[in-house]
C-alpha positions as CSV (number, residue, x, y, z in Angstrom):
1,X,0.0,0.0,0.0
2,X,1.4,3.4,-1.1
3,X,1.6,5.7,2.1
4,X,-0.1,8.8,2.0
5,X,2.3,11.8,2.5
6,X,1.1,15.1,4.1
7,X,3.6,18.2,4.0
8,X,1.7,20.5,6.8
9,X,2.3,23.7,5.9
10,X,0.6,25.2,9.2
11,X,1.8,28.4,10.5
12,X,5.0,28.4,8.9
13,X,4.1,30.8,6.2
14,X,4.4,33.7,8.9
15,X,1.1,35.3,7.7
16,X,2.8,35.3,3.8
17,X,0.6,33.9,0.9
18,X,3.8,34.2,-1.1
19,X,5.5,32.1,1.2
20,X,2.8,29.8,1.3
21,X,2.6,29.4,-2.2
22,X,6.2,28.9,-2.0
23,X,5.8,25.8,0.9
24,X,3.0,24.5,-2.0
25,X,5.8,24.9,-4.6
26,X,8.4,23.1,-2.7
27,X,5.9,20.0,-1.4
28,X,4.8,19.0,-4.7
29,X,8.3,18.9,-6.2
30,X,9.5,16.9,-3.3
31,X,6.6,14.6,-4.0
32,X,4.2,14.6,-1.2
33,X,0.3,13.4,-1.9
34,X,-1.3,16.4,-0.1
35,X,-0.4,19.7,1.6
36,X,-2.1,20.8,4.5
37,X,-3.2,24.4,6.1
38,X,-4.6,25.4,9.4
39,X,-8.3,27.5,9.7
40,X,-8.7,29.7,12.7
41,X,-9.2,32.5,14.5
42,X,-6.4,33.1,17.0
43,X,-8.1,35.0,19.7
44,X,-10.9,32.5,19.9
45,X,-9.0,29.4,19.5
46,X,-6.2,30.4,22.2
47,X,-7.4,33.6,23.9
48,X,-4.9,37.0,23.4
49,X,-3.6,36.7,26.4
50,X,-2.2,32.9,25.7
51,X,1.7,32.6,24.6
52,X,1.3,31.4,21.6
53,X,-1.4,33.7,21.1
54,X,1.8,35.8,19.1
55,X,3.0,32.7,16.9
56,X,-0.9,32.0,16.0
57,X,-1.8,35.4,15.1
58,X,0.7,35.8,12.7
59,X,0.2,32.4,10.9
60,X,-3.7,33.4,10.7
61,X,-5.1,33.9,7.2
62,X,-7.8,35.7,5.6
63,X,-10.3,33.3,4.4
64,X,-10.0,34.7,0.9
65,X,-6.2,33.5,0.7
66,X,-7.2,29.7,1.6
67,X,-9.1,30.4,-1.4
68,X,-6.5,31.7,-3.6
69,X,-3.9,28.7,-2.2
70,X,-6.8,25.7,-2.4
71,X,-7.1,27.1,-6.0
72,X,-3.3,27.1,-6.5
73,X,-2.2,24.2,-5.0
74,X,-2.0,21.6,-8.0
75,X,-2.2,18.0,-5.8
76,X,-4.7,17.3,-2.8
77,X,-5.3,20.3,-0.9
78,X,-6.9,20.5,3.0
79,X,-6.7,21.5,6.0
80,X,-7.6,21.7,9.9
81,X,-10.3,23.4,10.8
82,X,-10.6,24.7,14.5
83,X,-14.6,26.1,14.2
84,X,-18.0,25.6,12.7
85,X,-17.1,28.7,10.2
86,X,-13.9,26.9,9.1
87,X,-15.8,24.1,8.5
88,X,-18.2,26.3,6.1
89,X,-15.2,27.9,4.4
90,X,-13.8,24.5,3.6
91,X,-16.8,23.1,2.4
92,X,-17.0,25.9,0.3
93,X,-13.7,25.1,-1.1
94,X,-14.2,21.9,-1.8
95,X,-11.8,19.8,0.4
96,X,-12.4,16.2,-0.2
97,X,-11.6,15.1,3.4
98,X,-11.2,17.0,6.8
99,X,-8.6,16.8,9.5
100,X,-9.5,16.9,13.1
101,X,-6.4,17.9,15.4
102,X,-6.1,16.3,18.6
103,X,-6.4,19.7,20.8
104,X,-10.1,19.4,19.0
105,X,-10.8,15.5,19.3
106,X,-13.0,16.4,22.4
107,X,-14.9,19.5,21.1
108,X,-17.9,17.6,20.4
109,X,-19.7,20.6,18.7
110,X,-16.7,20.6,15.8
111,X,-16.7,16.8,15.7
112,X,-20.6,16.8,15.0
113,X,-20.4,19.8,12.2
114,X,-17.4,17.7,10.6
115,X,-19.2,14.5,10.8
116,X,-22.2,15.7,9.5
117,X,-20.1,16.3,5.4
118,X,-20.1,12.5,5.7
119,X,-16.6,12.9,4.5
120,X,-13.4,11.0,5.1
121,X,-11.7,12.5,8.4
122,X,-7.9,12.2,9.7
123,X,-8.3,12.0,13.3
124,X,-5.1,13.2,15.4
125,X,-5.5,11.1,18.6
126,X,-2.4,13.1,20.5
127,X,-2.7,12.2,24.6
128,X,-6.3,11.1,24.5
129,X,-7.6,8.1,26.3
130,X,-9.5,5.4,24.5
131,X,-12.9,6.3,25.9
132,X,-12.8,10.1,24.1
133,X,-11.1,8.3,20.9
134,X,-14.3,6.2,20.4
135,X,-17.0,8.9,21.2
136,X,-15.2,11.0,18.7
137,X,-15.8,7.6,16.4
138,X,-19.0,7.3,17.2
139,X,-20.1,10.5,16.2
140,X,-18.2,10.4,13.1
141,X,-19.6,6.7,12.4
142,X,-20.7,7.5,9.1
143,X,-17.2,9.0,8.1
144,X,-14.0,7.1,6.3
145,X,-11.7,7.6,9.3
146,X,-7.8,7.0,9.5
147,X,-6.4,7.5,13.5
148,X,-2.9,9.3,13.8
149,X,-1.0,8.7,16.4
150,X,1.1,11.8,17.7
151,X,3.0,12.9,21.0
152,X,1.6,16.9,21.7
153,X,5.3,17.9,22.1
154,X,7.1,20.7,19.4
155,X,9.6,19.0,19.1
156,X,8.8,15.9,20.0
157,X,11.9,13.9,21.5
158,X,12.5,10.3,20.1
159,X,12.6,8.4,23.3
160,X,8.6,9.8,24.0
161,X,7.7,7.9,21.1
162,X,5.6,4.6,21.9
163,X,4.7,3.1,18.4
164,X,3.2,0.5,20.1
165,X,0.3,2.9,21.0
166,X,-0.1,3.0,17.2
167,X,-0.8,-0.4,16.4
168,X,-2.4,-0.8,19.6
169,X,-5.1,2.1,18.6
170,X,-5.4,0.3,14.8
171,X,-5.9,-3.0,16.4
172,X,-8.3,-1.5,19.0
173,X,-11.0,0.2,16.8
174,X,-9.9,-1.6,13.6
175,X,-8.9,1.4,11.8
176,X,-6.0,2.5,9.3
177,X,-3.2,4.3,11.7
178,X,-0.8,6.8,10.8
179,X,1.6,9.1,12.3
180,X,1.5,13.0,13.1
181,X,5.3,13.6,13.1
182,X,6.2,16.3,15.3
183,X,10.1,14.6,16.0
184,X,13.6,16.8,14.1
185,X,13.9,14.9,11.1
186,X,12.9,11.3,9.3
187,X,13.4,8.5,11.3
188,X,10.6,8.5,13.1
189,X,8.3,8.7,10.3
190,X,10.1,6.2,8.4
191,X,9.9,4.1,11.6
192,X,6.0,4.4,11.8
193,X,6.0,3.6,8.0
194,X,8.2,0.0,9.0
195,X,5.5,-0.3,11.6
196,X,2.3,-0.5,9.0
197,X,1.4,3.6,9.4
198,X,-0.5,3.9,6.0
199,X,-0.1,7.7,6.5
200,X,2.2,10.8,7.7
201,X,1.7,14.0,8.3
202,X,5.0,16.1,8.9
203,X,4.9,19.7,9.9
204,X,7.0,21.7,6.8
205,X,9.0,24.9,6.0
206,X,10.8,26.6,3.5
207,X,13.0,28.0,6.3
208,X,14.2,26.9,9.7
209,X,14.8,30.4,10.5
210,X,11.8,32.1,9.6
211,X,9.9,33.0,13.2
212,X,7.5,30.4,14.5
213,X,7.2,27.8,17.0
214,X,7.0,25.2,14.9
215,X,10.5,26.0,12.7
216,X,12.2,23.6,14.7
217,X,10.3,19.8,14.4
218,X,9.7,20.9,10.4
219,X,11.1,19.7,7.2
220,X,13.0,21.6,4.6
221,X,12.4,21.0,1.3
222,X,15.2,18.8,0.4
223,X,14.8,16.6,4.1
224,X,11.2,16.3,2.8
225,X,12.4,15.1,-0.5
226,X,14.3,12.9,1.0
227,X,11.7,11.6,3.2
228,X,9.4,10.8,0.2
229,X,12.0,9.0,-1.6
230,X,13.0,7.0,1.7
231,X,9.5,6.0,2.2
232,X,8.5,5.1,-1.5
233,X,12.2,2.7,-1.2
234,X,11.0,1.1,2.3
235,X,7.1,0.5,0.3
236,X,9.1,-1.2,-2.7
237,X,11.7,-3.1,-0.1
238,X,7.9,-4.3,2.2
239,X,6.4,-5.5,-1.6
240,X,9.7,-7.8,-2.7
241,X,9.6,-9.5,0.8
C-alpha cells in the first residue's frame, strides 16, 4: 500500500501567501500526496492573552487567501479546521476530506459539524484516552476515518515515542493508523511507516529560520524530498519481501 504523504504547511508561512505558495511549490516537487493548512481565529481558538497567542496570530489567514492557495495548489489540498465557520469555508472550497487535530478531538460541537459532510476524516488522537477516541468515532460513524498517532510535544523527542500505542489504537477500533510527526527529522516517520502507518503527516517549512514555534520539528524541502524517496524505497523493499 502506497503511504499517504502530508507536508503540513501550518503556521509556517508567517502570515505570507507568497511564502505559502512557496511551501505549496516546494511540497509538490518533493513529492508529497497532499499539503495541508490550518483555519482559525487566533483570539478564539487560544485567547490573546495565551503565549502562543503571538505565533498563532501571525500564521492566521484571511479566508479569501485559503481560497486563492486551495485554488493554487495543484495536488490534494486541506486543512484543519478549528470552528464551525472553518468548516463552512472548507466546504466551500471543496476539500475532499477533513482533519480533526487532537487539541479538538473532544470539542464535540466541531466533531458533529465535521461529521455531518459525511466525508473521510484524519483524526489526530495526540494524549487522549481510548474512551474520548471512540466517542469521537461514534459521532463520526458514518465518516471514512484513518487514526494518527502523535506525542503533543514541538519537538517531539524520540525516546517519547511509543509506536506500540499506534498499532495498539489500529488494532483497538480496527482502523488505518498513521503518524503525526512532530520529532527533528525522518526517522521516526520512516519508523512508523516500518510499523504499517498507511499515512504521515510532517509539519514543513521553506526555512528553519523564519519565526514560528514550529520551525524547529519541520522539514526543509530537500529533508522532505528525502523523506518521500526513503518512504516510497521502504514501500518497494515491504512488496519484494
Amino acid at each position: 500500500m502506497k503511504t499517504f504523504i502530508i507536508a503540513e504547511c501550518g503556521i509556517n508561512h508567517t502570515g505570507s501567501i507568497e511564502i505559502a505558495k512557496q511551501q505549496i511549490d516546494c511540497a509538490v516537487a518533493a513529492g508529497v500526496d497532499a499539503v495541508k493548512f490550518q483555519v482559525y481565529d487566533a483570539a478564539k481558538l487560544h485567547g490573546i492573552t495565551s503565549p502562543v497567542y503571538k505565533d498563532a496570530k501571525r500564521g492566521e489567514f484571511s479566508y479569501e487567501h485559503y481560497k486563492v492557495l486551495a485554488d493554487y495548489c495543484p495536488i490534494d489540498w486541506f486543512a484543519s479546521a478549528f470552528d464551525d465557520a472553518a468548516v463552512d469555508l472548507l466546504e466551500s472550497i471543496g476539500v475532499r476530506h477533513h482533519k480533526i487535530a487532537s487539541r479538538s478531538l473532544t470539542d464535540w460541537a466541531l466533531v458533529n459539524k465535521i461529521a455531518l459532510t459525511k466525508k473521510p476524516v484524519i483524526l489526530s488522537t495526540g494524549n487522549h484516552d481510548t474512551g474520548a477516541i471512540k466517542k469521537a468515532l461514534d459521532i463520526l460513524k458514518n465518516n471514512d476515518v484513518t487514526l494518527l498517532y502523535c506525542v503533543s510535544n514541538y519537538p517531539t523527542k524520540i525516546q517519547d515515542l511509543n509506536f506500540g500505542r499506534m498499532t495498539k489504537l489500529g488494532e483497538l477500533f480496527k482502523l488505518p493508523m498513521g503518524f503525526s510527526d512532530h520529532t527533528t527529522g525522518i526517522f521516526a516517520s520512516i519508523e512508523a511507516v516500518r510499523l504499517g502507518a498507511v499515512m504521515i503527516e510532517k509539519h514543513f517549512t521553506v526555512s528553519r529560520n523564519l519565526e514560528g514555534c514550529d520551525q524547529p520539528c519541520s522539514l526543509e524541502p530537500l529533508e522532505m524530498k528525502l523523506l518521500v524517496k526513503s518512504i516510497r524505497q521502504l514501500e518497494c523493499y515491504q512488496q519484494e519481501i
